[in-house]
N, CA, C and O atoms as a CHARMM CRD file, in Angstrom:
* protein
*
  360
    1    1 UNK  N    -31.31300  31.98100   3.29200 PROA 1      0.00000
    2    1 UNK  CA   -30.10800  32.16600   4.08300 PROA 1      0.00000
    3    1 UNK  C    -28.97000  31.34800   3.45700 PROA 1      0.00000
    4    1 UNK  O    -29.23600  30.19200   3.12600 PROA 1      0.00000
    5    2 UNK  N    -27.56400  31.88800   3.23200 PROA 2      0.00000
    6    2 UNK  CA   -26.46300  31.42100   2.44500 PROA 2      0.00000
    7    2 UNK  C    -25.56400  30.43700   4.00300 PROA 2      0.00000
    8    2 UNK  O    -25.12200  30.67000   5.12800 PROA 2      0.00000
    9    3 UNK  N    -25.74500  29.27200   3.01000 PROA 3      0.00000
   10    3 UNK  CA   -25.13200  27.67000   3.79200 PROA 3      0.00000
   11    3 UNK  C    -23.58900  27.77400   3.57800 PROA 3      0.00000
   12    3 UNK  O    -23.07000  28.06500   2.50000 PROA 3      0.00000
   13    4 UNK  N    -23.13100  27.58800   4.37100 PROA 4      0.00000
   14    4 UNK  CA   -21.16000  27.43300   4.33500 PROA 4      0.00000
   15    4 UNK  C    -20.77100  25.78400   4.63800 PROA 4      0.00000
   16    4 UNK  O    -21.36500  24.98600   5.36300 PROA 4      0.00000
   17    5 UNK  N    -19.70100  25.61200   3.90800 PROA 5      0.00000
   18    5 UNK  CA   -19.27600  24.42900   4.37100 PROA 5      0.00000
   19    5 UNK  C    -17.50800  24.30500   4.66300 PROA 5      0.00000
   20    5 UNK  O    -16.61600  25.02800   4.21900 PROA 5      0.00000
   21    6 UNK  N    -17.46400  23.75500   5.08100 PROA 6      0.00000
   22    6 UNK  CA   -15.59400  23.41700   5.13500 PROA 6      0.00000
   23    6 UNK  C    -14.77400  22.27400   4.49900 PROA 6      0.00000
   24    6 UNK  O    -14.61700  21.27500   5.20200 PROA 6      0.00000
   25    7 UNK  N    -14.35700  22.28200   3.55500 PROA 7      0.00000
   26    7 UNK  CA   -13.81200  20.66700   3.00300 PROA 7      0.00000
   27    7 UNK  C    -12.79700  20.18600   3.67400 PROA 7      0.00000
   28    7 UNK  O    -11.85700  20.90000   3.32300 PROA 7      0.00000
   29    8 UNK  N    -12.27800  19.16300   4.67100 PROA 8      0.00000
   30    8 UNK  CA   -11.72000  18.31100   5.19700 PROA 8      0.00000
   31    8 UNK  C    -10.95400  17.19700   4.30900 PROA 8      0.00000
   32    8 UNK  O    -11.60600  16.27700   3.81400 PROA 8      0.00000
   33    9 UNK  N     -9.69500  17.28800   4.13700 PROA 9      0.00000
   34    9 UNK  CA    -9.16600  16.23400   3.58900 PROA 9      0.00000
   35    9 UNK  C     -9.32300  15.04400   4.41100 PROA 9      0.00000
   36    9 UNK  O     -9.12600  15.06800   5.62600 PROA 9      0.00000
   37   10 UNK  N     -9.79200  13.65700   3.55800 PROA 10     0.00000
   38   10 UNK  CA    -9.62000  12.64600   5.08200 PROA 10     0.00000
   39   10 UNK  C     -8.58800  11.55000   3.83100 PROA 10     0.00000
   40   10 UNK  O     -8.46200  11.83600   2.64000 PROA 10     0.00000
   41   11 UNK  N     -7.90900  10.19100   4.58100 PROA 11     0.00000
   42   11 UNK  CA    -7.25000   9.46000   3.96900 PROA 11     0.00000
   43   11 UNK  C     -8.19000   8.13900   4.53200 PROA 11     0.00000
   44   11 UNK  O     -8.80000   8.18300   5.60000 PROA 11     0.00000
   45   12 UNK  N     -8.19100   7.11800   3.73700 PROA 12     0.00000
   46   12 UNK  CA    -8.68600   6.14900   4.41800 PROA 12     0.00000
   47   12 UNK  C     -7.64600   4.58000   3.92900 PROA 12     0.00000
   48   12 UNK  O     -7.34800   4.26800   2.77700 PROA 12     0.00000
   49   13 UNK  N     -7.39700   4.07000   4.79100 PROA 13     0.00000
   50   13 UNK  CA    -6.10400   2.95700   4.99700 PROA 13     0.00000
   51   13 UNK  C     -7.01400   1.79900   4.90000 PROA 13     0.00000
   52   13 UNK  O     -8.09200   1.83400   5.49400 PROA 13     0.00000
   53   14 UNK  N     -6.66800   0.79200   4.20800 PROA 14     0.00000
   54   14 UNK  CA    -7.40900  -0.38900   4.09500 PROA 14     0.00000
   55   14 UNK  C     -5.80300  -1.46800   4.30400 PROA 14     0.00000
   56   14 UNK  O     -4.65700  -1.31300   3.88200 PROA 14     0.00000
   57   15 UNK  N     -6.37300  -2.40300   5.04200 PROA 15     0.00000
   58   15 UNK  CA    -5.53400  -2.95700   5.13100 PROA 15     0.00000
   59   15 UNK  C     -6.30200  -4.56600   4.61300 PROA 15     0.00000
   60   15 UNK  O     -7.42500  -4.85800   5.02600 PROA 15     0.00000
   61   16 UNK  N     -5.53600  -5.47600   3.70300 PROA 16     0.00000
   62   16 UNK  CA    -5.95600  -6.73300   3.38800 PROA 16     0.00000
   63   16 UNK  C     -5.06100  -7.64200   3.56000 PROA 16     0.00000
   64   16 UNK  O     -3.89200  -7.29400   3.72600 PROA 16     0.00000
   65   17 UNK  N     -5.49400  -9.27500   3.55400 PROA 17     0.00000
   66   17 UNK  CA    -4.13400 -10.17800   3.68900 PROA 17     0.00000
   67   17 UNK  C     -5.00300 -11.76000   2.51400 PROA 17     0.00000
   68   17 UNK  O     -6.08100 -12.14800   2.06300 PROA 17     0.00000
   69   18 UNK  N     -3.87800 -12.02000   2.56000 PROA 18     0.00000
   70   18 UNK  CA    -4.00800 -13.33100   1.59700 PROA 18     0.00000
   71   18 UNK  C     -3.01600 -14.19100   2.65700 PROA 18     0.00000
   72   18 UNK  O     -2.59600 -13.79800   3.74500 PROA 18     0.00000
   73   19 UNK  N     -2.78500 -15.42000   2.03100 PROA 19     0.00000
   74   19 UNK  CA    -1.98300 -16.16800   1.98300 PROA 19     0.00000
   75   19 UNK  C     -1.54900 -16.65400   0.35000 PROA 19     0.00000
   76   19 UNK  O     -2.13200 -16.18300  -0.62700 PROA 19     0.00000
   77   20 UNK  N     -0.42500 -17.67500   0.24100 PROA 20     0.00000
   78   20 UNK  CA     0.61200 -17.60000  -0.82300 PROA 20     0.00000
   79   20 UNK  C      0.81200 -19.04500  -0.35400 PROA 20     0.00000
   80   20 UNK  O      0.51500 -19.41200   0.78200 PROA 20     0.00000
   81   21 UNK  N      1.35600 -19.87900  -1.33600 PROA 21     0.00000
   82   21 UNK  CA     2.09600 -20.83800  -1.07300 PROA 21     0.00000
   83   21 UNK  C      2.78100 -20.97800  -2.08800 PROA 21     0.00000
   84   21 UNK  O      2.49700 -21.15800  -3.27200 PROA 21     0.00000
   85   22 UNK  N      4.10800 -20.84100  -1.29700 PROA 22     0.00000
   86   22 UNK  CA     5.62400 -20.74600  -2.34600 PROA 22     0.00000
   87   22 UNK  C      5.77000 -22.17600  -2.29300 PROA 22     0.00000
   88   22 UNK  O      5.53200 -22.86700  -1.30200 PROA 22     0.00000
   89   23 UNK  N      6.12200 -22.53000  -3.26800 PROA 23     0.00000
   90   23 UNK  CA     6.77900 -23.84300  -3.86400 PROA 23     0.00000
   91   23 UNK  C      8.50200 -23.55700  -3.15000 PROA 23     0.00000
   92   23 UNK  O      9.42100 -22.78700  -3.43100 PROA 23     0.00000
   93   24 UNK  N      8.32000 -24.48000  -2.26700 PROA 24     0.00000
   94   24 UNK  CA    10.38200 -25.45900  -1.58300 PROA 24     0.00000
   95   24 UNK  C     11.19500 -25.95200  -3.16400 PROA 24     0.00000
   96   24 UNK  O     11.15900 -27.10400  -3.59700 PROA 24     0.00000
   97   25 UNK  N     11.91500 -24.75700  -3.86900 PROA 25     0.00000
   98   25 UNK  CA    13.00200 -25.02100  -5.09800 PROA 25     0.00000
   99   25 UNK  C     14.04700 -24.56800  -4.62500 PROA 25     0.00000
  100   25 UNK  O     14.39800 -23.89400  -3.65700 PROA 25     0.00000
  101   26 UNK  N     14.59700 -25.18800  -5.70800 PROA 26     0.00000
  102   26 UNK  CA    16.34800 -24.44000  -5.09100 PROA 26     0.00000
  103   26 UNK  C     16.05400 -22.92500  -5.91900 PROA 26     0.00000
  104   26 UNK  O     17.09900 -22.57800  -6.47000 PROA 26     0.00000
  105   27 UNK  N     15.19600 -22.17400  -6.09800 PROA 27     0.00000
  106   27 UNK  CA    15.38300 -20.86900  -6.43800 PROA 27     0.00000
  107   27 UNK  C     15.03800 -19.66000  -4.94000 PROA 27     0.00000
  108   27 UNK  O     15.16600 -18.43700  -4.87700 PROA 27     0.00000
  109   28 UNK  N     14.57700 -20.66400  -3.91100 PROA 28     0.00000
  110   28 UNK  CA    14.26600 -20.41400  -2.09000 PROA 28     0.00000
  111   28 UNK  C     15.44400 -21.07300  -1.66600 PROA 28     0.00000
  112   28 UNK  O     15.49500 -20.46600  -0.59600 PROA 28     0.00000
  113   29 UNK  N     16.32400 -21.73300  -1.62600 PROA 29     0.00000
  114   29 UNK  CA    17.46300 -22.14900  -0.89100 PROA 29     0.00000
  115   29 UNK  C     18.57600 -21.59600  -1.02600 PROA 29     0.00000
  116   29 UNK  O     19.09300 -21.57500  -2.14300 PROA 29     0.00000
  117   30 UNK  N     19.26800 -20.96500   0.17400 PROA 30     0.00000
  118   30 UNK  CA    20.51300 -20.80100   0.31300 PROA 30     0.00000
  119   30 UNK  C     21.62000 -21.92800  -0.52100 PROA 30     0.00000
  120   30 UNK  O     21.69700 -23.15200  -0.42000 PROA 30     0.00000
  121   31 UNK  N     22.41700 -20.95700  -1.36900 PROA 31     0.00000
  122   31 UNK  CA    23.62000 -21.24700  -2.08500 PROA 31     0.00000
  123   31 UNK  C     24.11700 -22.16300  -1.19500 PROA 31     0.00000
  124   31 UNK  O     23.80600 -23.29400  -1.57000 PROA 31     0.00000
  125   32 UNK  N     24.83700 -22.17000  -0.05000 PROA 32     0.00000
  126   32 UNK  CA    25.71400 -22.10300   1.14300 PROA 32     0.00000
  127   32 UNK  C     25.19800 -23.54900   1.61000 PROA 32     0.00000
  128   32 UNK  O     24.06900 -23.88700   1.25600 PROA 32     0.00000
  129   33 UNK  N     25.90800 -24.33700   2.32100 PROA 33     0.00000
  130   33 UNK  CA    25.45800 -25.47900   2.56600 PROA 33     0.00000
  131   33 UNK  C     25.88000 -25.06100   4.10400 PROA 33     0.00000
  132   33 UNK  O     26.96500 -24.58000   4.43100 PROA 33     0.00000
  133   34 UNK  N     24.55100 -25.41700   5.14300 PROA 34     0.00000
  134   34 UNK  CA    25.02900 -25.48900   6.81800 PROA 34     0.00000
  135   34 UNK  C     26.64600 -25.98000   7.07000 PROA 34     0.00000
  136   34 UNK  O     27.29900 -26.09800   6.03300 PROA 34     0.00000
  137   35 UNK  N     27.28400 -26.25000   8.22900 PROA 35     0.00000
  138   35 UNK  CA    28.11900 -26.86900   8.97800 PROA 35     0.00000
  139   35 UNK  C     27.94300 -27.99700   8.53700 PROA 35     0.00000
  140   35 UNK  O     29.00500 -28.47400   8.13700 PROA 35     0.00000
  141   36 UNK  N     26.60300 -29.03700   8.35200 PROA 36     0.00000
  142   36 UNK  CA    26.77000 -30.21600   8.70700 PROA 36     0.00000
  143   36 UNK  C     26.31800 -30.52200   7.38900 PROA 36     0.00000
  144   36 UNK  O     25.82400 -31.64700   7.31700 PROA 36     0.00000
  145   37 UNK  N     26.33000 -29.92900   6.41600 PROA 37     0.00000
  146   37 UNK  CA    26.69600 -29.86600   5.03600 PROA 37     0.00000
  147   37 UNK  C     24.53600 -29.88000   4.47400 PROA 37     0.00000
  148   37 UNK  O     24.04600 -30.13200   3.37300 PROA 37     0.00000
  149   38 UNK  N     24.14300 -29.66700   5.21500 PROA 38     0.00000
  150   38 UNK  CA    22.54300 -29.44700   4.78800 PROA 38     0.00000
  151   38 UNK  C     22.44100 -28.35000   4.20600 PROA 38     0.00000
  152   38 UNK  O     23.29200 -27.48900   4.43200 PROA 38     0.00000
  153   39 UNK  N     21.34800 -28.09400   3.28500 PROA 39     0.00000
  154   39 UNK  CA    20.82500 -26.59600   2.80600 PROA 39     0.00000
  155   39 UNK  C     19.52400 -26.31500   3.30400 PROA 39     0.00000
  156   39 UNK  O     18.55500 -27.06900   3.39200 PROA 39     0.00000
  157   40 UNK  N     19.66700 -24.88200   3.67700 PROA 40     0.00000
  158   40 UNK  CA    18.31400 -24.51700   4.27500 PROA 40     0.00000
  159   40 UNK  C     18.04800 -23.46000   3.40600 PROA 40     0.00000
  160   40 UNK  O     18.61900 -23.11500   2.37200 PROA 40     0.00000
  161   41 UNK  N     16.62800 -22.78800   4.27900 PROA 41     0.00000
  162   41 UNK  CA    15.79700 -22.18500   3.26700 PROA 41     0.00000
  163   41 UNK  C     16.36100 -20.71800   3.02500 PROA 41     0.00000
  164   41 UNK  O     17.09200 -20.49400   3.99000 PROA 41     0.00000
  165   42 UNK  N     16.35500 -19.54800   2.12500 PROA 42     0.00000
  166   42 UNK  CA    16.92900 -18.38200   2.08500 PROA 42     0.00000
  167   42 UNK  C     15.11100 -17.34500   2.30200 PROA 42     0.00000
  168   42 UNK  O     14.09500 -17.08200   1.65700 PROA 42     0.00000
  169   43 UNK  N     15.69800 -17.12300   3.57900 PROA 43     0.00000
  170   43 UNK  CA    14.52700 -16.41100   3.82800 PROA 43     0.00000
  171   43 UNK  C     14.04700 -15.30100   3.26500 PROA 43     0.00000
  172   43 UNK  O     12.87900 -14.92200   3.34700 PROA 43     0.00000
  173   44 UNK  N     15.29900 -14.53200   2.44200 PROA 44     0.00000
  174   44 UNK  CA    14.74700 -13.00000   2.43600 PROA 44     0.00000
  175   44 UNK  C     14.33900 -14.02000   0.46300 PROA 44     0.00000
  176   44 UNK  O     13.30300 -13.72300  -0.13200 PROA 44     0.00000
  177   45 UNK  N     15.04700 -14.77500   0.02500 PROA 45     0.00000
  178   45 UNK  CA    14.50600 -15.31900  -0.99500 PROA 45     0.00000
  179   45 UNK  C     12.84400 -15.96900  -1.40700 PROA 45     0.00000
  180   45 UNK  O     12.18900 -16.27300  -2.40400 PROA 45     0.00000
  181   46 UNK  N     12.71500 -15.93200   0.07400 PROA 46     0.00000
  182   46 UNK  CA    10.88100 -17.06100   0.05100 PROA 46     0.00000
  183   46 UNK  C     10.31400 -15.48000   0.50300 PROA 46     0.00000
  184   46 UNK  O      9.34600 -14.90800   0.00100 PROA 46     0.00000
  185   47 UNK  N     10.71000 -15.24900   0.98800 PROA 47     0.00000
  186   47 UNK  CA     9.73700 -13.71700   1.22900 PROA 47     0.00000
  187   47 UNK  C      9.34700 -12.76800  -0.02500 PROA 47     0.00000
  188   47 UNK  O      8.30600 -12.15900  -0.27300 PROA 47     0.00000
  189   48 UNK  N     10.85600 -12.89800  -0.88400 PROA 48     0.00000
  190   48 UNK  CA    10.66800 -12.10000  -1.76500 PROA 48     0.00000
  191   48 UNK  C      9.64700 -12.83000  -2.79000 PROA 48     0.00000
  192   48 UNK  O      9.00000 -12.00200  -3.43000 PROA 48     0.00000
  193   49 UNK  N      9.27100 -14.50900  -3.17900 PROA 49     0.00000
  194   49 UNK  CA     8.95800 -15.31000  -3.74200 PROA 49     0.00000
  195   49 UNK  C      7.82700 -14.80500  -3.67500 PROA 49     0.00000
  196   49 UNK  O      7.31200 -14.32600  -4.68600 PROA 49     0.00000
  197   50 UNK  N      7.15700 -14.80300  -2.39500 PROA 50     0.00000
  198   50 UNK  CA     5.71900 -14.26800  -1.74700 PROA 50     0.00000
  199   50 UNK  C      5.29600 -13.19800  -2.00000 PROA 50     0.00000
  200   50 UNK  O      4.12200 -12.98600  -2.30400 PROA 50     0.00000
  201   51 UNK  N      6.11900 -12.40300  -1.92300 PROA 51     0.00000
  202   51 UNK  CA     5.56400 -10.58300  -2.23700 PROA 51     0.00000
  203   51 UNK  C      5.42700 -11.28300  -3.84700 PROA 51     0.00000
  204   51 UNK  O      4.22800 -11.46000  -4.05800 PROA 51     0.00000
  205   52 UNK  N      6.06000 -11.62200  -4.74500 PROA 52     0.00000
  206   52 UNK  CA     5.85400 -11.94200  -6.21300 PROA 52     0.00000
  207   52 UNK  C      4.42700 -12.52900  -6.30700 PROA 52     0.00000
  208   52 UNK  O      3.52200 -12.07700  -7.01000 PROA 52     0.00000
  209   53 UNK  N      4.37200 -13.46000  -5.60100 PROA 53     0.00000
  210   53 UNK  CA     3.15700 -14.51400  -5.91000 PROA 53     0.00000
  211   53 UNK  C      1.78700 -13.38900  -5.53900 PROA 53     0.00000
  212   53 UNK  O      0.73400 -13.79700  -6.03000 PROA 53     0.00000
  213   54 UNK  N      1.70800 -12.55800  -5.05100 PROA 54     0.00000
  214   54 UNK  CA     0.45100 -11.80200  -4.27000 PROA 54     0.00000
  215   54 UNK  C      0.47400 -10.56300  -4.68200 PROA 54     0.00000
  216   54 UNK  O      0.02600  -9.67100  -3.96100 PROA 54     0.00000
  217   55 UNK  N      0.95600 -10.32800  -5.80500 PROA 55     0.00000
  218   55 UNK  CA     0.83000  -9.06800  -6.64900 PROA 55     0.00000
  219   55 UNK  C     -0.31800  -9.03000  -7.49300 PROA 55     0.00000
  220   55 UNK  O     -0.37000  -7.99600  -8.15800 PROA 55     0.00000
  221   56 UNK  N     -1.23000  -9.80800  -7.67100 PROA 56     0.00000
  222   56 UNK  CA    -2.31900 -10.25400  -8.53400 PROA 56     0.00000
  223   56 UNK  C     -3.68400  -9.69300  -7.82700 PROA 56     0.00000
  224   56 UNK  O     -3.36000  -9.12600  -6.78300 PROA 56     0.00000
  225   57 UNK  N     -4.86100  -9.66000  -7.99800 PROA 57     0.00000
  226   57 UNK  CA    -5.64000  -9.05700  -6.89000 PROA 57     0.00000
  227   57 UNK  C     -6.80400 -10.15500  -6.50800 PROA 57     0.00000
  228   57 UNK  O     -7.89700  -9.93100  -5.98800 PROA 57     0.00000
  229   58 UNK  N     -6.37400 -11.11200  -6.82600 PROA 58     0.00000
  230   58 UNK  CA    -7.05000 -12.32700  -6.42700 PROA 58     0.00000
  231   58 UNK  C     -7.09400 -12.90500  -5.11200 PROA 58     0.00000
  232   58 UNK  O     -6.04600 -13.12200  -4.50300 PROA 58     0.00000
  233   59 UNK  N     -8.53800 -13.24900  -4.48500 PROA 59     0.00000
  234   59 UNK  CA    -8.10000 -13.48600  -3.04500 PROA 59     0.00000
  235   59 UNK  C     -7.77300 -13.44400  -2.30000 PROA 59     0.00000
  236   59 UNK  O     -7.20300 -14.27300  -1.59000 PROA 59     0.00000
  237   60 UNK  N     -8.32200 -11.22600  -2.05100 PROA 60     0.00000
  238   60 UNK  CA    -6.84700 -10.84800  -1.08300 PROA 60     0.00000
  239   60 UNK  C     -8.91900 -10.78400  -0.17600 PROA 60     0.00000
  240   60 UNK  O     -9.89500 -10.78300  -0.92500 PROA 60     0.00000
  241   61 UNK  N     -9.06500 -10.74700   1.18000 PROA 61     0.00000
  242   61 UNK  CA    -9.89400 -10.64200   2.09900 PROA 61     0.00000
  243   61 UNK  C     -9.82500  -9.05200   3.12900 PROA 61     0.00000
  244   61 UNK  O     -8.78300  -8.80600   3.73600 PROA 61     0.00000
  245   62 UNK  N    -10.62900  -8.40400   3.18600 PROA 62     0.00000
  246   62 UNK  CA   -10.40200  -7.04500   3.92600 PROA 62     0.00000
  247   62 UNK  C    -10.17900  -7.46600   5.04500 PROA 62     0.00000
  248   62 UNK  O    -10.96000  -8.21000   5.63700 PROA 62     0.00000
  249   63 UNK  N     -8.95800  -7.01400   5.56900 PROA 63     0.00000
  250   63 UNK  CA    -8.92200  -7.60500   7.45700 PROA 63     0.00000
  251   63 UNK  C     -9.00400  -5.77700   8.20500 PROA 63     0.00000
  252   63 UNK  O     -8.89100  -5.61200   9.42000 PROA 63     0.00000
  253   64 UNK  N     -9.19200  -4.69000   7.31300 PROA 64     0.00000
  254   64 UNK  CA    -9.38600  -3.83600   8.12600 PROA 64     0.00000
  255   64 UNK  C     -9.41500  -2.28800   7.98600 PROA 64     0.00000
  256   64 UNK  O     -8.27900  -1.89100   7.72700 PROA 64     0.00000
  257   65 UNK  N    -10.12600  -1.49000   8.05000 PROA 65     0.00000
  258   65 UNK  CA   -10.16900   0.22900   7.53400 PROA 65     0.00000
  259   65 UNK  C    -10.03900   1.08700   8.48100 PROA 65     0.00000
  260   65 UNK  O    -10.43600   0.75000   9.59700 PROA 65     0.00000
  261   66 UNK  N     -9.51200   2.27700   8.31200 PROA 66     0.00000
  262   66 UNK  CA    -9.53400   2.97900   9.19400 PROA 66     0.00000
  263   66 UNK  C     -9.57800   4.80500   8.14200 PROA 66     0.00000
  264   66 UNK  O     -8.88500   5.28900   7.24600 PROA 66     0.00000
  265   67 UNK  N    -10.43000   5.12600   8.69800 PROA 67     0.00000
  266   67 UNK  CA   -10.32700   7.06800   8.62900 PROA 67     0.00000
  267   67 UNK  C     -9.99000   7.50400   8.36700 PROA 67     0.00000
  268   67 UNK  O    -10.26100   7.45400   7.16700 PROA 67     0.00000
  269   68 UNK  N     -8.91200   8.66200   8.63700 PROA 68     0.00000
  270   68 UNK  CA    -8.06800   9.60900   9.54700 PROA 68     0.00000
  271   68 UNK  C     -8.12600  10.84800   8.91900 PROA 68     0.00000
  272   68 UNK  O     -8.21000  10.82800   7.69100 PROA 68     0.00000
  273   69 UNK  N     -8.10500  11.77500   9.41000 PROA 69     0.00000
  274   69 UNK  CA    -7.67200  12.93300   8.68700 PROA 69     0.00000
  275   69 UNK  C     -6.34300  13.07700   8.29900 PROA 69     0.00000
  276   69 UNK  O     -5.34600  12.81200   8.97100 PROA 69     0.00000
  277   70 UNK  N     -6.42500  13.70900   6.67200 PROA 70     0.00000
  278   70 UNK  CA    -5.20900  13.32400   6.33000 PROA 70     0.00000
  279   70 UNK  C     -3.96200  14.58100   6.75200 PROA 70     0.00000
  280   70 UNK  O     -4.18700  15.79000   6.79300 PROA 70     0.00000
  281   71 UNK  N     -2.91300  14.04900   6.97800 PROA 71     0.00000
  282   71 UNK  CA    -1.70900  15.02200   7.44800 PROA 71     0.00000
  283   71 UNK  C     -1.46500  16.26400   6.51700 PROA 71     0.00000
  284   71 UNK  O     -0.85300  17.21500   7.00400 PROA 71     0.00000
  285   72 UNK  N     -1.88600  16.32800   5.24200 PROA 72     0.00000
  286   72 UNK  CA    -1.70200  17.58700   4.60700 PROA 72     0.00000
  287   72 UNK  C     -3.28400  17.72300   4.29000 PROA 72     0.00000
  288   72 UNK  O     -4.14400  16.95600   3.85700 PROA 72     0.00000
  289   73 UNK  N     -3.24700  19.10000   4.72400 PROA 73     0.00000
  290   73 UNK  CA    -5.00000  19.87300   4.19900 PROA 73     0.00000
  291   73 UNK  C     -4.74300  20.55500   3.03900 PROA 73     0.00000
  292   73 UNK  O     -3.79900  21.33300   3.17400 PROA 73     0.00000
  293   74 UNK  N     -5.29100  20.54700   1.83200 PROA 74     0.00000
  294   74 UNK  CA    -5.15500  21.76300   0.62500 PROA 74     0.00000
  295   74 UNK  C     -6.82400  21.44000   0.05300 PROA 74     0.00000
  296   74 UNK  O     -7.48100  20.42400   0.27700 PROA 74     0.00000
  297   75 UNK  N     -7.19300  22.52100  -0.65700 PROA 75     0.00000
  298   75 UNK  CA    -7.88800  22.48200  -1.32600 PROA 75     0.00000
  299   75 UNK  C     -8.39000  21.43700  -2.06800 PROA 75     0.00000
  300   75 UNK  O     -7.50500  20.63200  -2.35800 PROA 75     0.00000
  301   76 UNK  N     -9.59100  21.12200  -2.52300 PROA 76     0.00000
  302   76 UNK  CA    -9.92500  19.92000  -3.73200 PROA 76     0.00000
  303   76 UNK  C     -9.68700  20.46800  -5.23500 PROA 76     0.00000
  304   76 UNK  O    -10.14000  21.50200  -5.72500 PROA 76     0.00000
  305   77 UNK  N     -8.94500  19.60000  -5.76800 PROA 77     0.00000
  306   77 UNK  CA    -8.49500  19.97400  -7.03500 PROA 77     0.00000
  307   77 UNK  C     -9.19200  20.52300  -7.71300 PROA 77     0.00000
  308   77 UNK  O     -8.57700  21.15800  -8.57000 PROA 77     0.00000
  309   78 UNK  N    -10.81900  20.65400  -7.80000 PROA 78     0.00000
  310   78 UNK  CA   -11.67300  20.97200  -8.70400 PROA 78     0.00000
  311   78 UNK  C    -12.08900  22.38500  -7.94000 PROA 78     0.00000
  312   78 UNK  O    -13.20800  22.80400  -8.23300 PROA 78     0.00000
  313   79 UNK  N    -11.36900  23.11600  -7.05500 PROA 79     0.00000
  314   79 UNK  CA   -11.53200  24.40900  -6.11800 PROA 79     0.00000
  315   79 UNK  C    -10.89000  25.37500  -6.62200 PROA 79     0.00000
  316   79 UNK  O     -9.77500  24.94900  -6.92000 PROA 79     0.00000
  317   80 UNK  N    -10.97700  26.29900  -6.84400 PROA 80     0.00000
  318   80 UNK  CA   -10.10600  27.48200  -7.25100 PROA 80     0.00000
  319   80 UNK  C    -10.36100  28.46400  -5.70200 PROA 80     0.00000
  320   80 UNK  O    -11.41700  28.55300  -5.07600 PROA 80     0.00000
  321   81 UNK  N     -9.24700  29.01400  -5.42600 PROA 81     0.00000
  322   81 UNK  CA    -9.09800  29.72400  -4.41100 PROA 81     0.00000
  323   81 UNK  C     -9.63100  30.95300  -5.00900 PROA 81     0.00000
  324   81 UNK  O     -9.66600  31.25500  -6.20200 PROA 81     0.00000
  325   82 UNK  N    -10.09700  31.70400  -3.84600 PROA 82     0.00000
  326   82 UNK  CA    -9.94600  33.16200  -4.63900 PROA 82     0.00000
  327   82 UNK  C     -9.13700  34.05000  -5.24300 PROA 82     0.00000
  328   82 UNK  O     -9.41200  34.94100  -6.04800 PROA 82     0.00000
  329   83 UNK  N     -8.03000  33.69300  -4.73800 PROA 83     0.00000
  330   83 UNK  CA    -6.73800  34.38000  -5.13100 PROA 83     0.00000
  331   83 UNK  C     -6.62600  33.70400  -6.44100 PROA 83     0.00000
  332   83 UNK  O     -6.28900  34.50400  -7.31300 PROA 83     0.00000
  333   84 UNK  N     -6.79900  32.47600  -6.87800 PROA 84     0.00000
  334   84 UNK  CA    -5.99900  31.64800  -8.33900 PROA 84     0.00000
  335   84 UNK  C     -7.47200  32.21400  -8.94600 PROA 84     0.00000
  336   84 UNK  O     -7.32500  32.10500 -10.16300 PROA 84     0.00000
  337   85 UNK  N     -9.05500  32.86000  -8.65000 PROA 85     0.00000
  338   85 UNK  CA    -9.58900  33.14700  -9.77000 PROA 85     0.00000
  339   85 UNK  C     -9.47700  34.67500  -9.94200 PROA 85     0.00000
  340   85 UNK  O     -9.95900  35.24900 -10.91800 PROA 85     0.00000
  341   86 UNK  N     -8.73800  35.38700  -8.82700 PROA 86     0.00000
  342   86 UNK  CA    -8.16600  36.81700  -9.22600 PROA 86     0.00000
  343   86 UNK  C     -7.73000  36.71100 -10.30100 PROA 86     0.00000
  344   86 UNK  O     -8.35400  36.90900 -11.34400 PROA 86     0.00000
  345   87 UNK  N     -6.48400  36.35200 -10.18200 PROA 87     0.00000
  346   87 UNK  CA    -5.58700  36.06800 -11.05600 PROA 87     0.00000
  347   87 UNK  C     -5.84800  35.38900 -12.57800 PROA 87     0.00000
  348   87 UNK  O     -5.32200  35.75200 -13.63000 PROA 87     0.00000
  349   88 UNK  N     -6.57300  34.57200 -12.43100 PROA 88     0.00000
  350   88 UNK  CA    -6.94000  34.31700 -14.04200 PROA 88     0.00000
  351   88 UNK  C     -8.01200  35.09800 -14.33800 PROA 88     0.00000
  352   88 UNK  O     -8.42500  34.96400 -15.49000 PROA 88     0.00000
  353   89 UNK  N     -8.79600  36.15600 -13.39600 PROA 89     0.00000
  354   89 UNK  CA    -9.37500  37.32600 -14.63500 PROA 89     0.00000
  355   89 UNK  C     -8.35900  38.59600 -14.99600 PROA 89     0.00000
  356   89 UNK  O     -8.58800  39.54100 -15.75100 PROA 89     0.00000
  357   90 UNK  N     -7.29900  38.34700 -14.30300 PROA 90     0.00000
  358   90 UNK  CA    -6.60100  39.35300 -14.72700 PROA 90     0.00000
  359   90 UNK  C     -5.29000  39.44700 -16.73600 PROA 90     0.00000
  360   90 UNK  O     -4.67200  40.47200 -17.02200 PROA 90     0.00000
């Protein structure tokens, strides 16, 4: 008896985290000196420091996976439809 199957695209999301420790330089500090003439930290500068430092794949820990079916269904690349093997015996 002839077995059928259905191929299901699925996506699967991994999510991981590290930590980073940015070095306090003046290449993280605001140009700009406060009111009371102090310099503080430039946040979107230490953030960006961080995304730099954790580009490496060292010591990142799985915090989490998930499933899903993925939002576009097509064929598996290694599938020829019937219609695309019409067509290439023609």
């Amino acid at each position: 008896m002839a077995t059928y199957s259905i191929s299901i695209r699925l996506q699967r999301t991994s999510v991981e985290e590290r930590y980073v420790s940015v070095p306090v330089t003046d290449a993280v500090m605001r140009t700009e000196p406060n009111a009371d003439g102090t310099y503080g930290l430039d946040t979107e500068k230490l953030l960006a420091a961080a995304i730099e430092l954790g580009q490496d794949d060292a010591d990142w820990s799985s915090e989490a996976r998930e499933v899903t079916i993925h939002p576009i269904q097509k064929a598996p690349d290694d599938v020829q439809t019937g219609l695309d093997a019409a067509q290439d015996a023609s």
